[in-house]
N, CA, C and O atoms as a Maestro MAE file, in Angstrom:
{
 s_m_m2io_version
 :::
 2.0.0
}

f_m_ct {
 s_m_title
 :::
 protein
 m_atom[272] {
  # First column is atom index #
  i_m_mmod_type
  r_m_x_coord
  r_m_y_coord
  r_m_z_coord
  i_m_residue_number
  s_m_chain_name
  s_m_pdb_residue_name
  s_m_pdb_atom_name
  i_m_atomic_number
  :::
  1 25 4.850 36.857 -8.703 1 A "UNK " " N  " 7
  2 3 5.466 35.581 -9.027 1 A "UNK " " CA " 6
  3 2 6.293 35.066 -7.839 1 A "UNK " " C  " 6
  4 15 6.290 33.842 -7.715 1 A "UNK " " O  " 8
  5 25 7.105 35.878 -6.810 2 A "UNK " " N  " 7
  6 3 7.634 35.451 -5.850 2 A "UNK " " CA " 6
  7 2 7.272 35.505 -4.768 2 A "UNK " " C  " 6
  8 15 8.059 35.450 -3.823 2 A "UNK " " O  " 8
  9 25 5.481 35.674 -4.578 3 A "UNK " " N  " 7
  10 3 5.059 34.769 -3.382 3 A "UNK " " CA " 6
  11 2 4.211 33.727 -3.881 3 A "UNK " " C  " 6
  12 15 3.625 33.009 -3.071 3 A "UNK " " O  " 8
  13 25 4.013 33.481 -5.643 4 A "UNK " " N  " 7
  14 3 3.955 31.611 -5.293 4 A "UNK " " CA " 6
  15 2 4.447 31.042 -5.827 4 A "UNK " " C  " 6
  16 15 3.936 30.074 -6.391 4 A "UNK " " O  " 8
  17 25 5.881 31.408 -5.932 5 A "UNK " " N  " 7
  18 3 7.101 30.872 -6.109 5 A "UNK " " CA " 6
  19 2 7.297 30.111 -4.735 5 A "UNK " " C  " 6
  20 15 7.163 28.916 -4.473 5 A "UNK " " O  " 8
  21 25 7.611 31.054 -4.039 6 A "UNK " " N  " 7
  22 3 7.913 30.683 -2.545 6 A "UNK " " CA " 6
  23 2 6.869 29.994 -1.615 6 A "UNK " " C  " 6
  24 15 6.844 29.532 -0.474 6 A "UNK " " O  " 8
  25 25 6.375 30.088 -2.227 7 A "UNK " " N  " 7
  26 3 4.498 29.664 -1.405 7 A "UNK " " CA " 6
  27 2 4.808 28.319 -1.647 7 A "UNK " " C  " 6
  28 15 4.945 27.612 -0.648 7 A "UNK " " O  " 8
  29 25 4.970 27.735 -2.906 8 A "UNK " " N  " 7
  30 3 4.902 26.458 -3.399 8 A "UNK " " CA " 6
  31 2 6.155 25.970 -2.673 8 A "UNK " " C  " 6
  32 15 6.135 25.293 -1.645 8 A "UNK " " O  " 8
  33 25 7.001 26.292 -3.173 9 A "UNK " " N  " 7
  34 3 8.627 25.470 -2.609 9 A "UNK " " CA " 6
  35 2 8.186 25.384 -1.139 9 A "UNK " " C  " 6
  36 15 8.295 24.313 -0.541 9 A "UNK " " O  " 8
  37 25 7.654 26.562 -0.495 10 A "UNK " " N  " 7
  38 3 8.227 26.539 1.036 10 A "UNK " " CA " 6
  39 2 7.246 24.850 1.381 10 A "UNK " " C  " 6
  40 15 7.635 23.794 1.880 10 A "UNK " " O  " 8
  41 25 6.035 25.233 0.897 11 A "UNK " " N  " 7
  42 3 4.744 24.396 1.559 11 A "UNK " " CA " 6
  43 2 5.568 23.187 0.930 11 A "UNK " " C  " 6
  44 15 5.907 22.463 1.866 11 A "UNK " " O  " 8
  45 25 6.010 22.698 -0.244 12 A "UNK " " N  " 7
  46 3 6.192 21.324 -0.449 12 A "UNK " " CA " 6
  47 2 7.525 20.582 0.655 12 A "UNK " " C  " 6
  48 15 7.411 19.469 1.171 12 A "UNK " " O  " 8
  49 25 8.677 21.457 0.823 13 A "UNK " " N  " 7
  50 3 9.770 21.251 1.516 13 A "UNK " " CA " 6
  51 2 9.156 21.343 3.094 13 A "UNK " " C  " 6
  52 15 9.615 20.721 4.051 13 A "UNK " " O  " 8
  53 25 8.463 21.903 3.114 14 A "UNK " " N  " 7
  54 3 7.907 21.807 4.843 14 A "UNK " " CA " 6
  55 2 7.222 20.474 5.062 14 A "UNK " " C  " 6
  56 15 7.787 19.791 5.916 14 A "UNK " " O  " 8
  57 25 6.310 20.012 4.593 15 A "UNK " " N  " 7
  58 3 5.438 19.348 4.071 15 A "UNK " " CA " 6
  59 2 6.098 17.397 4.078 15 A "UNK " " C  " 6
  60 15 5.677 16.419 4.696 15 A "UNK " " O  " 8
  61 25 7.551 17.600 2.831 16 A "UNK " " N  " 7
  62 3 8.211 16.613 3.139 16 A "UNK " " CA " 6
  63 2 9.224 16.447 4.175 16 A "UNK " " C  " 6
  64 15 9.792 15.368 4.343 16 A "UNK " " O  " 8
  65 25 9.443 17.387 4.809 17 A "UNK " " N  " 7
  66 3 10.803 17.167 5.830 17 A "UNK " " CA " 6
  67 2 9.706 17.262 7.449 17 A "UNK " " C  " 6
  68 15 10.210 16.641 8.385 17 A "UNK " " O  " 8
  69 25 8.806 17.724 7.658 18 A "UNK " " N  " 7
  70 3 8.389 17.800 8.463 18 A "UNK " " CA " 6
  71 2 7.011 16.569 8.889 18 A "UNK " " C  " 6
  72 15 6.771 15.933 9.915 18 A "UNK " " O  " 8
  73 25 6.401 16.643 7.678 19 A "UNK " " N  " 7
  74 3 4.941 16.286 7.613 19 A "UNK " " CA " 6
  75 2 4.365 17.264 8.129 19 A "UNK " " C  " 6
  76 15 4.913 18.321 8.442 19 A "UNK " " O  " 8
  77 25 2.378 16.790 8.355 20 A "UNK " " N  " 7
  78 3 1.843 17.511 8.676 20 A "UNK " " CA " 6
  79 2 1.466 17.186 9.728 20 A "UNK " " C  " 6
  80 15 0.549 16.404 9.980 20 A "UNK " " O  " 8
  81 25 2.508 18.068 10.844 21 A "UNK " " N  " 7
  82 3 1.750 18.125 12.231 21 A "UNK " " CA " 6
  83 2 0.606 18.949 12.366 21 A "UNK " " C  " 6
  84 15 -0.185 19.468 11.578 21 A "UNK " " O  " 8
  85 25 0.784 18.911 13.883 22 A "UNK " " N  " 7
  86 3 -0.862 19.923 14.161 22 A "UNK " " CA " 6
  87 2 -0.295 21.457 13.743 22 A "UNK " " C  " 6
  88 15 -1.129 22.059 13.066 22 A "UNK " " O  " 8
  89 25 0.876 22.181 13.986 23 A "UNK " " N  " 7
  90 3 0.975 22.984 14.270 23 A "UNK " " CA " 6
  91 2 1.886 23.834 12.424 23 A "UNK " " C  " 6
  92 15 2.405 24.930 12.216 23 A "UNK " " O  " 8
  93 25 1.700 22.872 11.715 24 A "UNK " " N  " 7
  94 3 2.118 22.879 10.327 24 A "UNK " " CA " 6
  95 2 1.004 24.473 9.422 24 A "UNK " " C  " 6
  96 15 1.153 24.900 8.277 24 A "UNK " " O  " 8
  97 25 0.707 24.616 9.738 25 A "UNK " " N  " 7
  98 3 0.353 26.036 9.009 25 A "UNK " " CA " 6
  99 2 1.066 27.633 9.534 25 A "UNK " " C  " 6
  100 15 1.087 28.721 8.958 25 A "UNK " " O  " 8
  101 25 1.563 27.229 10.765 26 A "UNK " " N  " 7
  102 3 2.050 28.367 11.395 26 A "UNK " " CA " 6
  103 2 3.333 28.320 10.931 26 A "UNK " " C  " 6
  104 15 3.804 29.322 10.393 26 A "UNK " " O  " 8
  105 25 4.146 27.057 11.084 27 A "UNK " " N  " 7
  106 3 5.430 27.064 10.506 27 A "UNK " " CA " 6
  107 2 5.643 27.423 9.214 27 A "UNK " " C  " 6
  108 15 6.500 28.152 8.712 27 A "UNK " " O  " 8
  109 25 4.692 26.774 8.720 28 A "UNK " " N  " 7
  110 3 4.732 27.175 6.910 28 A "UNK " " CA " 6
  111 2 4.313 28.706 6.504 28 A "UNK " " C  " 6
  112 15 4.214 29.211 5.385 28 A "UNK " " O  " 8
  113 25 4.139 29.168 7.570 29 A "UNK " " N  " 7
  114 3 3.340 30.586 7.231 29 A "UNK " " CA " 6
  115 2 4.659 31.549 7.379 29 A "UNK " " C  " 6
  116 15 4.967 32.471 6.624 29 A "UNK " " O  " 8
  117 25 5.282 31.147 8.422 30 A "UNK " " N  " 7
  118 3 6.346 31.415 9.017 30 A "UNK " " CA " 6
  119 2 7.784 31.475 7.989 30 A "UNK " " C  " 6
  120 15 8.666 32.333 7.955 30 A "UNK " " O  " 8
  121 25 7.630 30.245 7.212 31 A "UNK " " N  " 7
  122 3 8.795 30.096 6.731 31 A "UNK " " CA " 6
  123 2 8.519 30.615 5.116 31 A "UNK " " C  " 6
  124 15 9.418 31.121 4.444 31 A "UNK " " O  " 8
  125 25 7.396 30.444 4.708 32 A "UNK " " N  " 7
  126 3 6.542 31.274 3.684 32 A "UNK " " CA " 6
  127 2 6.914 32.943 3.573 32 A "UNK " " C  " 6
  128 15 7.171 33.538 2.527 32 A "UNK " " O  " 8
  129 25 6.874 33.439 4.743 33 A "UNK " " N  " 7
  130 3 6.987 35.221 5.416 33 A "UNK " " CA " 6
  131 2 8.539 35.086 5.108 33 A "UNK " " C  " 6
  132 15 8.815 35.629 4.039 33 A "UNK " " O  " 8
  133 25 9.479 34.591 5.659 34 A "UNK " " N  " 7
  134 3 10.974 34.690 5.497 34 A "UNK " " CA " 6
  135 2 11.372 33.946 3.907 34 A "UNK " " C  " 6
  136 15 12.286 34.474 3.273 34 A "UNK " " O  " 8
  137 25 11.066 33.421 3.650 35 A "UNK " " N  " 7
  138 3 11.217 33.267 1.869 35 A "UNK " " CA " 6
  139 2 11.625 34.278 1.196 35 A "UNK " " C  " 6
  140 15 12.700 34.610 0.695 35 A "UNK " " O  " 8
  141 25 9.670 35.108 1.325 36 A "UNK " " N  " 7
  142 3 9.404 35.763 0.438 36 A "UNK " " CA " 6
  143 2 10.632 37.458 0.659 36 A "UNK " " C  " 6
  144 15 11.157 38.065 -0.275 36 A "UNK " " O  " 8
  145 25 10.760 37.807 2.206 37 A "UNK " " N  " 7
  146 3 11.538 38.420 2.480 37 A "UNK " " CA " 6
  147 2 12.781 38.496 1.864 37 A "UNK " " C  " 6
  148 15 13.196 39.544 1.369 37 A "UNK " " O  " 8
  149 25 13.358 37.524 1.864 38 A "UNK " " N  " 7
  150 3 14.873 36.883 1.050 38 A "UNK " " CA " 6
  151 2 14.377 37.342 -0.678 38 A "UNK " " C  " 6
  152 15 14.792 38.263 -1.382 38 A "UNK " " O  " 8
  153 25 13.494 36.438 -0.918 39 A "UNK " " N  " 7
  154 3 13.513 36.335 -2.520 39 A "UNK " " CA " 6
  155 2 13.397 37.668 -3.287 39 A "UNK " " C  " 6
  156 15 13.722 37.639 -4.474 39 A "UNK " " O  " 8
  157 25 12.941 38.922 -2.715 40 A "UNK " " N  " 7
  158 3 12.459 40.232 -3.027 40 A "UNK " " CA " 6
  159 2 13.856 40.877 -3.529 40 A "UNK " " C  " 6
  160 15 14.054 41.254 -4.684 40 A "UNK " " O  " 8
  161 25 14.704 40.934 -2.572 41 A "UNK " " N  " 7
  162 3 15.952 41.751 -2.731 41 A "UNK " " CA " 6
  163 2 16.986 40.422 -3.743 41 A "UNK " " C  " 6
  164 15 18.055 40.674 -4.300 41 A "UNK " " O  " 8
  165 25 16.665 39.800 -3.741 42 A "UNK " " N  " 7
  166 3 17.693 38.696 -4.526 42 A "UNK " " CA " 6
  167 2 17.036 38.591 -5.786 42 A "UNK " " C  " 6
  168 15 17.519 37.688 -6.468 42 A "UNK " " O  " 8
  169 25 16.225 39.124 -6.255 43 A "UNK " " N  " 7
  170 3 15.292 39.515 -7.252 43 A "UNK " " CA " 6
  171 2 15.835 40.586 -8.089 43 A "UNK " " C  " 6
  172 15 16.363 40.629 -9.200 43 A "UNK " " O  " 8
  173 25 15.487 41.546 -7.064 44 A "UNK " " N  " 7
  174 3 15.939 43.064 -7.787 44 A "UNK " " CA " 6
  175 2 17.758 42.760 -7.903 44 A "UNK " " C  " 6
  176 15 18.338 43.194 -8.899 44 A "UNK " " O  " 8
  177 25 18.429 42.119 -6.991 45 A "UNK " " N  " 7
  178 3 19.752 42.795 -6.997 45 A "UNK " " CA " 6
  179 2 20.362 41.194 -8.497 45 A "UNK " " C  " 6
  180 15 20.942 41.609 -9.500 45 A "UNK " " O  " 8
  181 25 20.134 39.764 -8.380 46 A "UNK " " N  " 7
  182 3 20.403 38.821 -9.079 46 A "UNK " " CA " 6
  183 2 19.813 39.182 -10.260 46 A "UNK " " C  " 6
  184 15 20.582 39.214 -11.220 46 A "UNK " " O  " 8
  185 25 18.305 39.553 -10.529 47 A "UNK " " N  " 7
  186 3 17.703 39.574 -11.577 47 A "UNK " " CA " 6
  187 2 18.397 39.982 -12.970 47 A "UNK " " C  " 6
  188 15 18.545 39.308 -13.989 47 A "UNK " " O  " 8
  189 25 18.828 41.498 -12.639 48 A "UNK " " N  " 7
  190 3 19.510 42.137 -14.124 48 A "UNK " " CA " 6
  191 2 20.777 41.487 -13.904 48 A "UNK " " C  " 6
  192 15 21.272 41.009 -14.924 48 A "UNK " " O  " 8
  193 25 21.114 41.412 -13.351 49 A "UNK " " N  " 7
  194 3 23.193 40.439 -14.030 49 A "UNK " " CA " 6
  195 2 22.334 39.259 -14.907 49 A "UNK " " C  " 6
  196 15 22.376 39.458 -16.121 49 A "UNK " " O  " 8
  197 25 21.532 38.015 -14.462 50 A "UNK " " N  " 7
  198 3 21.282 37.083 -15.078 50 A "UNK " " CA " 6
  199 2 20.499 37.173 -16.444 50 A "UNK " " C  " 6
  200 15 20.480 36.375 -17.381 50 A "UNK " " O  " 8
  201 25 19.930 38.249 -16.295 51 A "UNK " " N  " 7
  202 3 19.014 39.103 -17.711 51 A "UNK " " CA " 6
  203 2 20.073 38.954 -18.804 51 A "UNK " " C  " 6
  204 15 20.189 38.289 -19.833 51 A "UNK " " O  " 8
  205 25 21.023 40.144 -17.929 52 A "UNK " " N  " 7
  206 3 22.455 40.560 -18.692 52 A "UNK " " CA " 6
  207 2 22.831 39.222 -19.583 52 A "UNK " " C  " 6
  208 15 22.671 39.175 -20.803 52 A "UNK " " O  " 8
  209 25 23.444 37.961 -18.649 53 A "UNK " " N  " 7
  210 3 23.923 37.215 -18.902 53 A "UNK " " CA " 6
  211 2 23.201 36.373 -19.891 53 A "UNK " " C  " 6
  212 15 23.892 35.488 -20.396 53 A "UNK " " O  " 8
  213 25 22.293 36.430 -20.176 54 A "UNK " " N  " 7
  214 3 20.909 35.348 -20.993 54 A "UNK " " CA " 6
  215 2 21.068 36.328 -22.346 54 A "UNK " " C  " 6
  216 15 21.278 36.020 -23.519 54 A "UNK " " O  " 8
  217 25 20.886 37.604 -21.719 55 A "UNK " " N  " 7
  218 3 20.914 38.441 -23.476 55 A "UNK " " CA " 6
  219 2 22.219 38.343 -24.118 55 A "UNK " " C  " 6
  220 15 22.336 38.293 -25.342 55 A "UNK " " O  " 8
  221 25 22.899 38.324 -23.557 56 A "UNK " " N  " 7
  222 3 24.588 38.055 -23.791 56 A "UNK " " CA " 6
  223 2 24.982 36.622 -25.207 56 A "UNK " " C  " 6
  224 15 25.594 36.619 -26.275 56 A "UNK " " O  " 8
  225 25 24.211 35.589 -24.389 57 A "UNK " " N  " 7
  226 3 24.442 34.226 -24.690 57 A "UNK " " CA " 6
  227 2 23.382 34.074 -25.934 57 A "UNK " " C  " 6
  228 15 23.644 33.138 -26.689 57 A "UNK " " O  " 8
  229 25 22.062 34.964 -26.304 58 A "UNK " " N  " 7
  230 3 21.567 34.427 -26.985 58 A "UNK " " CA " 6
  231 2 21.339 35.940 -28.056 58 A "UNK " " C  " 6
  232 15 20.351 36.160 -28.757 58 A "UNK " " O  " 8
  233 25 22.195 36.559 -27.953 59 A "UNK " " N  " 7
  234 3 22.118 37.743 -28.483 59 A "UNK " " CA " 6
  235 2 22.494 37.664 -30.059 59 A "UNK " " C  " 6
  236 15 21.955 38.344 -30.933 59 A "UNK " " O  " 8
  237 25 23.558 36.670 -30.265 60 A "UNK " " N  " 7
  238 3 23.846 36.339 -31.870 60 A "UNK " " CA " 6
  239 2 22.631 35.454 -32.506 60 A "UNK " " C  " 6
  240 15 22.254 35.678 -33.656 60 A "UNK " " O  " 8
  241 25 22.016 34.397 -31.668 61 A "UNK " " N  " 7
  242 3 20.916 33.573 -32.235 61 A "UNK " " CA " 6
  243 2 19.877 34.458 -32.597 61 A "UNK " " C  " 6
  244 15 19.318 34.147 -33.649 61 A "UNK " " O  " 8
  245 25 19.346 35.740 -31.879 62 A "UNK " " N  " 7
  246 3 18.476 36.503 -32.200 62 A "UNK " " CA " 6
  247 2 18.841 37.377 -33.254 62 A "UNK " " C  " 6
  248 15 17.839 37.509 -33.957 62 A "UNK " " O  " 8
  249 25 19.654 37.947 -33.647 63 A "UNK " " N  " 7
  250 3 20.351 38.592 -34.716 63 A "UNK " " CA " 6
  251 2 20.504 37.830 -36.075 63 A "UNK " " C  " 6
  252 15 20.600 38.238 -37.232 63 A "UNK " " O  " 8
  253 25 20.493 36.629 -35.547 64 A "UNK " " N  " 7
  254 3 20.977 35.421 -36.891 64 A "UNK " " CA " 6
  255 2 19.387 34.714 -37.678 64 A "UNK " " C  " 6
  256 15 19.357 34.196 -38.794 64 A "UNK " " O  " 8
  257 25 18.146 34.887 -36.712 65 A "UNK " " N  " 7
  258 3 16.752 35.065 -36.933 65 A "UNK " " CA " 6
  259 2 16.327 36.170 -37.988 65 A "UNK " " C  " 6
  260 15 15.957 36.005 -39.150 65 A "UNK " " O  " 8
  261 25 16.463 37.191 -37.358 66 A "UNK " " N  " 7
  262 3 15.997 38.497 -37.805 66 A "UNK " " CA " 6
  263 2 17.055 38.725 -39.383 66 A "UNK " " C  " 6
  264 15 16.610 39.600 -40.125 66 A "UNK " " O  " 8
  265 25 18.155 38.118 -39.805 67 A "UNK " " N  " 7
  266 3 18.828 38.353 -40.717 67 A "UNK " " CA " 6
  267 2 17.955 37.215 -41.648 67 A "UNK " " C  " 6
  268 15 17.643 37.496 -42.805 67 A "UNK " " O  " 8
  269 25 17.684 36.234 -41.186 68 A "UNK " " N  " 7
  270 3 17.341 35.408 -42.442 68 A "UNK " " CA " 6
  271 2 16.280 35.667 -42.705 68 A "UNK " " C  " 6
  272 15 15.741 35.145 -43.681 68 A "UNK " " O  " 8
  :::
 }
 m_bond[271] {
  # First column is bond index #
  i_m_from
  i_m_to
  i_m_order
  :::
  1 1 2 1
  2 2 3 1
  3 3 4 2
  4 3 5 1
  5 5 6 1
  6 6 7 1
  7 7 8 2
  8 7 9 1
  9 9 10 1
  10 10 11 1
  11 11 12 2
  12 11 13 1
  13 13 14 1
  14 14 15 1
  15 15 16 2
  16 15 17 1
  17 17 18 1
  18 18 19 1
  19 19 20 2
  20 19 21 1
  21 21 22 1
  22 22 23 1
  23 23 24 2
  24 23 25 1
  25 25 26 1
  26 26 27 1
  27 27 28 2
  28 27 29 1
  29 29 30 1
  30 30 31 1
  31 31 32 2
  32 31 33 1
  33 33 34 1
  34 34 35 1
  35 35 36 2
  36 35 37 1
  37 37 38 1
  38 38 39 1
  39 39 40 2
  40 39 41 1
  41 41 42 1
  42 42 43 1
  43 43 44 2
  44 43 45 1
  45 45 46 1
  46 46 47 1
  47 47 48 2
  48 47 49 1
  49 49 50 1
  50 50 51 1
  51 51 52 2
  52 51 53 1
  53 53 54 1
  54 54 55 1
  55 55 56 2
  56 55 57 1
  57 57 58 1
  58 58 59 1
  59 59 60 2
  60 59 61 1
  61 61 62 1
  62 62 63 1
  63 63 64 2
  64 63 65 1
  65 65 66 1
  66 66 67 1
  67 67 68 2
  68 67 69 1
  69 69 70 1
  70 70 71 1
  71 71 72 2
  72 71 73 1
  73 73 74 1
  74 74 75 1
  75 75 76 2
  76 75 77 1
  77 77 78 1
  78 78 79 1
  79 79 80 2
  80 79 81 1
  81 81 82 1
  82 82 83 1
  83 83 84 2
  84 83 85 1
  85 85 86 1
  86 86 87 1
  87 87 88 2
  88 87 89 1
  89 89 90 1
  90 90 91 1
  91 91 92 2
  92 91 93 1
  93 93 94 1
  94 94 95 1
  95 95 96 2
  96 95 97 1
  97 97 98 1
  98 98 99 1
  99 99 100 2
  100 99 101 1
  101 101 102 1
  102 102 103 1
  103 103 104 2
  104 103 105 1
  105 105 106 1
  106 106 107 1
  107 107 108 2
  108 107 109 1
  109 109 110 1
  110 110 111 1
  111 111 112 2
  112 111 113 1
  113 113 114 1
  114 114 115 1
  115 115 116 2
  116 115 117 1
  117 117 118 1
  118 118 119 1
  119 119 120 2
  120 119 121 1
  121 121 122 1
  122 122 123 1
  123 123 124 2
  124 123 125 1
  125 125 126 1
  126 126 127 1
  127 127 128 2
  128 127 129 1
  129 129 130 1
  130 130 131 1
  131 131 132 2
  132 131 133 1
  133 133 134 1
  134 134 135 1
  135 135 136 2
  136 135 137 1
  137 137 138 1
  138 138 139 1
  139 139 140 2
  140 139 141 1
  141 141 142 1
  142 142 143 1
  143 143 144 2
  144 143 145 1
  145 145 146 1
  146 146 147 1
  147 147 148 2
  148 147 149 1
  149 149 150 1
  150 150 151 1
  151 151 152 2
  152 151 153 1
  153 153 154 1
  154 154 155 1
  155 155 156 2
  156 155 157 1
  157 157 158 1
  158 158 159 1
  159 159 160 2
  160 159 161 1
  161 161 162 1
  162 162 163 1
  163 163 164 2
  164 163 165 1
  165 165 166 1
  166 166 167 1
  167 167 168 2
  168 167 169 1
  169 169 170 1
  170 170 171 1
  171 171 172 2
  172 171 173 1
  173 173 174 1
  174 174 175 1
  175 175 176 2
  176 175 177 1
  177 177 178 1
  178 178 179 1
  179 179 180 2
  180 179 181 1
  181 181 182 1
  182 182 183 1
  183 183 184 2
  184 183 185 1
  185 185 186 1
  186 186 187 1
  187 187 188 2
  188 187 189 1
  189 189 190 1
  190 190 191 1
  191 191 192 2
  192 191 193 1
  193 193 194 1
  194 194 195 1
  195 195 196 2
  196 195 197 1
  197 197 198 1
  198 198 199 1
  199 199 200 2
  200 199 201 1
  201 201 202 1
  202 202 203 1
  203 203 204 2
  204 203 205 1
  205 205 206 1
  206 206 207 1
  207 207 208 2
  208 207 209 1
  209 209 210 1
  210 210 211 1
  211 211 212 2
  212 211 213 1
  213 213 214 1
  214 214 215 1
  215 215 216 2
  216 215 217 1
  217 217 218 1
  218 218 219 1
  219 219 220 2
  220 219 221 1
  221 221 222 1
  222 222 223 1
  223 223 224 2
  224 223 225 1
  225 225 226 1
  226 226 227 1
  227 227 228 2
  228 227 229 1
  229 229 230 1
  230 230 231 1
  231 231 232 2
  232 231 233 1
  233 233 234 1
  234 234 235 1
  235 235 236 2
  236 235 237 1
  237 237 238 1
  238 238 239 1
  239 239 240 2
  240 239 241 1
  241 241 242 1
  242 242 243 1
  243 243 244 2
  244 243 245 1
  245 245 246 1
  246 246 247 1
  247 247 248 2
  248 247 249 1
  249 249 250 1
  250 250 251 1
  251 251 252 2
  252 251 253 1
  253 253 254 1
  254 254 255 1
  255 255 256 2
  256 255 257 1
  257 257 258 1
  258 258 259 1
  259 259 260 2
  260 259 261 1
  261 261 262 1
  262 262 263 1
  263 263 264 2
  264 263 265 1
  265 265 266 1
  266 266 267 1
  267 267 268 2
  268 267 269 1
  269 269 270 1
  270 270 271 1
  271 271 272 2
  :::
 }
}
């Protein structure tokens, strides 16, 4: 999921801030490679707090389901 996560964002933001020059696949490939680098560890380390935080917030609505 987080290389076309990043695949998509990078290519559309390259795409509008740059256009497409000649040399537009290398950059995007480029900035595609450092994305996905970033997004891996901000994955594993963001992922479970925000899990946490989502089960947290919807933890009585699911309880309040299963009771009725």
């Amino acid at each position: 999921m987080g290389i076309i996560t990043t695949g998509i964002i990078s290519f559309t933001l390259i795409s509008i801030n740059i256009g497409f020059v000649p040399n537009f696949l290398v950059i995007w490939l480029k900035s595609w490679s450092m994305a996905y680098l970033l997004v891996i560890p901000v994955i594993l380390l963001v992922g479970p707090k925000v899990q946490k935080l989502v089960n947290g917030m919807f933890k009585d609505a699911v309880t309040q389901e299963i009771d009725t």
